[in-house]
C-alpha positions as CSV (number, residue, x, y, z in Angstrom):
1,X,108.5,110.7,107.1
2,X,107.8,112.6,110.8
3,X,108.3,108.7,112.3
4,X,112.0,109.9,111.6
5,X,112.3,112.8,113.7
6,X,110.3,109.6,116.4
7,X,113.6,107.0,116.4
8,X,115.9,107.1,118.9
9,X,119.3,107.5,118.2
10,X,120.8,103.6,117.4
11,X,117.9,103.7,114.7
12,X,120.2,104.4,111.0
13,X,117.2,106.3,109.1
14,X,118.1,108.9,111.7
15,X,121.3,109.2,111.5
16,X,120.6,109.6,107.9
17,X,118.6,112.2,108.4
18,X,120.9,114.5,110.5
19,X,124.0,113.6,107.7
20,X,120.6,114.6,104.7
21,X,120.3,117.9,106.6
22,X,124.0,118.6,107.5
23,X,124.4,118.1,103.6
24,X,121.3,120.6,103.3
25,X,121.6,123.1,105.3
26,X,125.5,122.9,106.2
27,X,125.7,124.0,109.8
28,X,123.5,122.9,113.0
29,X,122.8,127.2,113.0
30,X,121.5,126.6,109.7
31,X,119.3,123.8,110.5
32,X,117.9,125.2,113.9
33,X,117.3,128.3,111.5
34,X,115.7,126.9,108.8
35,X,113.4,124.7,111.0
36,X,112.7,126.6,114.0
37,X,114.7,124.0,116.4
38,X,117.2,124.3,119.1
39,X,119.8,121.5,118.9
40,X,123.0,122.0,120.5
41,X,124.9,119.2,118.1
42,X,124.4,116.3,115.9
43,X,124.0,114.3,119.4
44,X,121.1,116.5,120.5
45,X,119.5,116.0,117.2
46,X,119.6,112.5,117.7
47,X,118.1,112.0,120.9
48,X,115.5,114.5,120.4
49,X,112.4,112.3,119.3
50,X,109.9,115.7,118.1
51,X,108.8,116.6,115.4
52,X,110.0,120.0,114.4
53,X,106.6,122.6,114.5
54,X,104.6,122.4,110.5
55,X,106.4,125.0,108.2
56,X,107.6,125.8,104.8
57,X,111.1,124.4,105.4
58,X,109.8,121.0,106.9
59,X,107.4,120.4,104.3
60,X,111.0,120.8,102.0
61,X,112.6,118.4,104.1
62,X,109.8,115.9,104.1
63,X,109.8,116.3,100.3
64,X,113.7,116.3,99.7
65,X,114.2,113.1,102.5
66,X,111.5,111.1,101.1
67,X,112.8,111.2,97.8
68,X,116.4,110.3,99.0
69,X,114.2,106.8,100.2
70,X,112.7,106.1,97.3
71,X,115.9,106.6,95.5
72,X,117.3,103.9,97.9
73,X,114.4,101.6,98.5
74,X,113.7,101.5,94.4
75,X,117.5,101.1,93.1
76,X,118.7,98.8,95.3
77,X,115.6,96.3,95.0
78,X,116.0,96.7,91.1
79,X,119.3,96.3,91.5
80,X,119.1,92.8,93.0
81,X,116.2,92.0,90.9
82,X,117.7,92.6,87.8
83,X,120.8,90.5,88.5
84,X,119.5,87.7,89.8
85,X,116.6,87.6,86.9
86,X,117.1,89.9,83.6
87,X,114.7,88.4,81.4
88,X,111.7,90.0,83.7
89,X,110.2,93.8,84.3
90,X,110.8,94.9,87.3
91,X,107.2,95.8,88.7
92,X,107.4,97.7,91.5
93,X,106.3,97.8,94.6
94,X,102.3,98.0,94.3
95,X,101.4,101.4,95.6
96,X,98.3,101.3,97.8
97,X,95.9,104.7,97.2
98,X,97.8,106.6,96.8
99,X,101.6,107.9,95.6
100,X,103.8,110.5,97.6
101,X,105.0,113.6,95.0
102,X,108.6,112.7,95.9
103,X,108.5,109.3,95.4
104,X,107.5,109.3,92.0
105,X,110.5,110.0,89.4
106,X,112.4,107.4,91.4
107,X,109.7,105.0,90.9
108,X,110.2,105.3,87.3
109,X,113.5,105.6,87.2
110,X,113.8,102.0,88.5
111,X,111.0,100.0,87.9
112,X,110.2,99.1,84.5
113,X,106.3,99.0,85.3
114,X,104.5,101.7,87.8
115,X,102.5,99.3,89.9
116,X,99.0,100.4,91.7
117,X,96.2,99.2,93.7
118,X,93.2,101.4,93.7
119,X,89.4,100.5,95.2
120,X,87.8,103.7,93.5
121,X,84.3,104.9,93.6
122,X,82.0,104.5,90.7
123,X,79.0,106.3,89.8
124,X,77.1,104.1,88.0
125,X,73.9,106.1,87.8
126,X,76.0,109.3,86.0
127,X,75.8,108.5,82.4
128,X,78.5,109.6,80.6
129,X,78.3,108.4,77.1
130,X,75.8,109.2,74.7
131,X,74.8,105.5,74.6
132,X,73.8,105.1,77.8
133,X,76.9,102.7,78.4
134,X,79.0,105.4,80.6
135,X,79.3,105.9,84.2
136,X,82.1,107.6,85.9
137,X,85.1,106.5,87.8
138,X,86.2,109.1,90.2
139,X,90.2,110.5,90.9
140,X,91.3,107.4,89.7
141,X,91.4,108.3,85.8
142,X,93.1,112.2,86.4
143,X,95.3,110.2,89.4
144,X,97.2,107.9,86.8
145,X,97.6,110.4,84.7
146,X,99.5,112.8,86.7
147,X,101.5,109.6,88.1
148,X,102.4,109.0,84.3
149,X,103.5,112.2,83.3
150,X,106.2,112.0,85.9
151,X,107.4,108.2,86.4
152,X,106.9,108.1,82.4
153,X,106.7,104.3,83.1
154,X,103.2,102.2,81.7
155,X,100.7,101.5,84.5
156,X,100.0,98.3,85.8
157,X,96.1,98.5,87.9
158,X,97.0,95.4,90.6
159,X,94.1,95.4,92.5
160,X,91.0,96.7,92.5
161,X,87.4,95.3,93.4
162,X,83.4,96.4,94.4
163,X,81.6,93.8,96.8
164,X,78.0,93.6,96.9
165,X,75.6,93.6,99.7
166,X,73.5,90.8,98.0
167,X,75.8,87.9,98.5
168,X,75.1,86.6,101.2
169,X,78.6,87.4,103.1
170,X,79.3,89.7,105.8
171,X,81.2,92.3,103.5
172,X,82.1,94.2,106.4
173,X,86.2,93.6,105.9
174,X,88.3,94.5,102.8
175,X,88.8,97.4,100.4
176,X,86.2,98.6,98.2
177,X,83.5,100.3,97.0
178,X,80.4,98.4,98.9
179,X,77.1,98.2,96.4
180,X,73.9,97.0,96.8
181,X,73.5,94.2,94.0
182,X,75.3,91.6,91.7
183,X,73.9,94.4,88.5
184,X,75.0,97.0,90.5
185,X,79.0,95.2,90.7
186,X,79.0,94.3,86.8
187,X,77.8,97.9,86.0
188,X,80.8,99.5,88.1
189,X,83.3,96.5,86.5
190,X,82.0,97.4,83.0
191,X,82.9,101.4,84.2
192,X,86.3,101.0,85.5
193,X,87.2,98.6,82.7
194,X,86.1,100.6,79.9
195,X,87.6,103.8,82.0
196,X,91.2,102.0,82.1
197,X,91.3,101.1,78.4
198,X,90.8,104.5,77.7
199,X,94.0,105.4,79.3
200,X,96.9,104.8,76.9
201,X,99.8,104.1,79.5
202,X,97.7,101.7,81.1
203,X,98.9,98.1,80.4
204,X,96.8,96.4,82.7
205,X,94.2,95.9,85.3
206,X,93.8,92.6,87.8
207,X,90.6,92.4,89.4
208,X,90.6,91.0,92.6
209,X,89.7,88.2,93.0
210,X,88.4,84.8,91.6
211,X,86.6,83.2,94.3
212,X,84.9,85.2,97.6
213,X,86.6,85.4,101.2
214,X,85.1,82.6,103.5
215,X,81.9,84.4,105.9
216,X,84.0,83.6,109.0
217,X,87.4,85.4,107.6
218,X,90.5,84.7,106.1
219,X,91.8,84.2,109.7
220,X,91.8,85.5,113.1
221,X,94.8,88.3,112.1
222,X,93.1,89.4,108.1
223,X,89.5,88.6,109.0
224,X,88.7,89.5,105.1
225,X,84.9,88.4,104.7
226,X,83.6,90.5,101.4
227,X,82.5,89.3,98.0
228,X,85.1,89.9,95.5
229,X,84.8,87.0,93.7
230,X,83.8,86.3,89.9
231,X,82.3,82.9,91.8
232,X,81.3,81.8,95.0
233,X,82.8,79.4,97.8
234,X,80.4,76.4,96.3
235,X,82.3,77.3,92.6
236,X,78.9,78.9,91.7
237,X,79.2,82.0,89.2
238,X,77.8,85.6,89.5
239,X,76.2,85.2,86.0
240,X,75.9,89.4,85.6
241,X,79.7,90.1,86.5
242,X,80.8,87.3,84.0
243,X,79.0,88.5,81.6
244,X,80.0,92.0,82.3
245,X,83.7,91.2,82.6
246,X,83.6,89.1,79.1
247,X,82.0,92.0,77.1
248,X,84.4,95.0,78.7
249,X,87.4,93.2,77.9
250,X,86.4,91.6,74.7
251,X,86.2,95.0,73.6
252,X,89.3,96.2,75.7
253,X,91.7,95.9,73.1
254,X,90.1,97.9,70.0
255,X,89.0,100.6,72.7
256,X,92.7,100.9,74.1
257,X,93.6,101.0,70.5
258,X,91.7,104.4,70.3
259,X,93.2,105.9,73.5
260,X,95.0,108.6,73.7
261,X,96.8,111.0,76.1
262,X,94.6,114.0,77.4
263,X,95.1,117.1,79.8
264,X,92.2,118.2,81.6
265,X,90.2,121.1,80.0
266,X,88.8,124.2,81.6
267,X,85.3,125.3,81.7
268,X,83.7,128.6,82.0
269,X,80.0,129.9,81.6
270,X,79.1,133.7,81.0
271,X,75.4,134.2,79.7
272,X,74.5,131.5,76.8
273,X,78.1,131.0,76.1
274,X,80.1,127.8,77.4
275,X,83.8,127.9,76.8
276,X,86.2,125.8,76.8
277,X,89.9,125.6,77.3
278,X,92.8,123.5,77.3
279,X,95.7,124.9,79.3
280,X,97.5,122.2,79.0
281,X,100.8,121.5,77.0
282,X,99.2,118.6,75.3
283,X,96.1,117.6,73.1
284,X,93.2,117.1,75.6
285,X,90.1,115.2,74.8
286,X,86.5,115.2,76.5
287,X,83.0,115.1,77.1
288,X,80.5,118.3,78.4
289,X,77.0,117.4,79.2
290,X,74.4,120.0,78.6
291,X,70.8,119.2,80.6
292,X,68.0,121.5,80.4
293,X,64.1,120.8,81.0
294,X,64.8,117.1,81.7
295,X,67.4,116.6,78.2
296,X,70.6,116.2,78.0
297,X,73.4,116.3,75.0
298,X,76.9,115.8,74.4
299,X,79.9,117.8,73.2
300,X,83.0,115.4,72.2
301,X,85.8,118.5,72.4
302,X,89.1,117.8,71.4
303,X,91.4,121.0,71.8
304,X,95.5,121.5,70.6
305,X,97.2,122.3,73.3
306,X,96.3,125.8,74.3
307,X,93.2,126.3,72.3
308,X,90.0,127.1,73.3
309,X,86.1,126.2,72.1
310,X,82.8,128.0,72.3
311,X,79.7,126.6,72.4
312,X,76.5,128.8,72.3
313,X,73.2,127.8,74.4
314,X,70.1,128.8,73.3
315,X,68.2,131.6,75.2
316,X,66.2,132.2,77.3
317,X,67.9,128.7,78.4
318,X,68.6,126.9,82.0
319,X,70.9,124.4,81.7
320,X,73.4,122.2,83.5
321,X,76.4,122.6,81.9
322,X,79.5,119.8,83.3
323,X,82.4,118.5,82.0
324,X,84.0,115.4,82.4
325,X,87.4,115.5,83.5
C-alpha cells in the first residue's frame, strides 16, 4: 500500500488514491489534517512520492485503500471468469503466508473458494494426542480459522511442503520447513494432514509436489533445488512419505467427518486449580496437557460458548499445565 504514496503522478493507482481520500476526507485541509502533510492541491499530492509519517489516520487509509483494491482486483477477475466459464468455482488468487485484514471480505465476496499457500512449521516431537499420533502444526490451524470467519468461503490449502536434509539435494532454495530425515518429512505430512482434516471449512490440501527439483535448479532465474517430491528424479519412491500420505488421507475423510468449528479457549492457573474458558461466541473444542514428575495426561474440553471448566490438580503438585490452541 505505501508503494502508492512512491508513483509518480501518470501512474492511475495514484490518482486513485488522491480521488479515495478527497472522497474521505473531503477537502485537501482535511487530508493535510488527518495525515500530518502539507499539500498545496491535488497536483502536489501527486508529485509528492513520500510516505506520509506512521500514524493512526494512515494505518486507516492503508486499511480503507487496500480494501477498495481487493474489491477491484477480486470482482473484476470473477467477473470475467464467471462469464467466459460458469460451470467452474472461481478459486482465487492463492494467497502466499499470509492474508491482509482488509482484503479479506472481498476475497469472499467474490471467489467461490479462499485459496492459500502455507509452508508451516511442525513440531513433530510435541505429542499432542493421547495415542502418541499427535504433533503440532503451528499458526497455521488458528490462521484459517480467523480467515474463515470473515471470507465465510471453504478453504482450499494449495501448496504446502517439508524437504529433508537426507536426500541427497542441495535443499538450499524453495519454501519450507527443512528436516533432517525421510521419517522426519512423513511424520510432519501425517501432522498437517491430520491437522487440516480437523478443520471443517477446509476442502482441500495439495502437497507440493510429485517429483524433486533437479540438484542444479529449476533454471538460472527459479534456481529451486529442494526435495518436495513423493519420488525422486530416477522415479524412485520415498517409501516412509508414501506410506505416510496413504494412511493420513485414507483416514482423511471419516476424521473431517468429525470436525467441527472451534474458538480458542482461555487458560488460567491459581493454586491446584486449572480453569478454563471459552470467550468465544461459538462451541470451542480442545486438548490441555498436564505433565508432572515425567507423566503427562489429557483433558478433551469442550465448552458452550461462554462457559467455563475447572479442573483440580492434586497437591502438593508441580505440573506443566498447556493448552492446545
Amino acid at each position: 500500500m505505501d508503494d502508492v504514496f512512491q508513483l509518480s503522478s501518470r501512474q492511475p493507482a495514484k490518482l486513485a488514491l488522491w480521488q479515495w481520500l478527497s472522497h474521505q476526507y473531503g477537502t485537501v485541509a482535511e487530508v493535510n489534517h488527518h495525515l500530518a502533510t502539507d499539500y498545496a492541491d491535488e497536483v502536489a499530492f501527486l508529485a509528492a512520492t513520500n510516505v506520509p509519517a506512521s500514524s493512526a489516520a494512515l494505518t486507516e487509509v492503508r486499511s480503507g485503500f487496500l480494501a477498495l483494491i481487493a474489491e477491484r482486483y477480486f470482482s473484476v477477475a470473477a467477473k470475467a471468469l464467471r462469464e467466459a466459464d460458469p460451470d467452474h468455482l472461481v478459486l482465487g488468487c492463492r494467497f502466499a503466508g499470509s492474508v491482509p485484514e482488509p482484503v479479506l471480505a472481498a476475497a469472499g465476496k467474490y471467489n467461490d473458494v479462499f485459496t492459500f499457500n502455507t509452508y508451516p512449521h511442525v513440531d513433530f516431537e510435541n505429542v499432542w494426542s493421547p495415542d502418541g499420533t499427535g504433533g503440532v502444526v503451528e499458526r497455521v490451524p488458528r490462521e484459517l480459522s480467523g480467515y474463515f470467519a470473515v471470507a465465510r468461503k471453504p478453504i482450499l490449502i494449495t501448496e504446502w511442503s517439508f524437504p529433508a536434509l537426507d536426500s541427497g539435494l542441495p535443499c538450499q532454495h524453495g519454501a519450507g520447513m527443512r528436516v533432517d530425515t525421510q521419517a522426519q518429512k512423513a511424520a510432519c505430512y501425517r501432522i498437517f494432514v491430520n491437522a487440516m482434516a480437523d478443520l471443517p471449512f477446509l476442502i482441500g490440501y495439495h502437497y507440493f509436489m510429485w517429483a524433486d527439483e533437479p540438484a542444479l535448479g529449476i533454471s538460472t532465474s527459479f534456481p529451486e533445488d529442494s526435495n518436495y517430491g513423493l519420488l525422486n528424479e530416477k522415479d524412485e519412491t520415498y517409501e516412509a512419505l508414501v506410506q505416510a500420505s496413504t494412511a493420513a488421507n485414507r483416514s482423511a475423510e471419516s476424521r473431517h467427518a468429525r470436525s467441527a468449528v472451534s474458538g480458542s479457549l482461555a487458560l488460567q492457573v491459581t493454586g491446584n486449580t486449572i480453569e478454563v474458558a471459552n470467550t468465544n461466541p461459538i462451541p470451542a473444542h480442545r486438548l490441555v496437557r498436564i505433565s508432572s514428575a515425567g507423566q503427562s495426561r489429557f483433558e478433551e474440553i469442550s465448552l458452550a460458548a461462554g462457559q467455563t471448566k475447572r479442573l483440580s490438580l492434586s497437591p502438593p503438585t508441580l505440573a506443566c499445565v498447556e493448552l492446545q490452541n
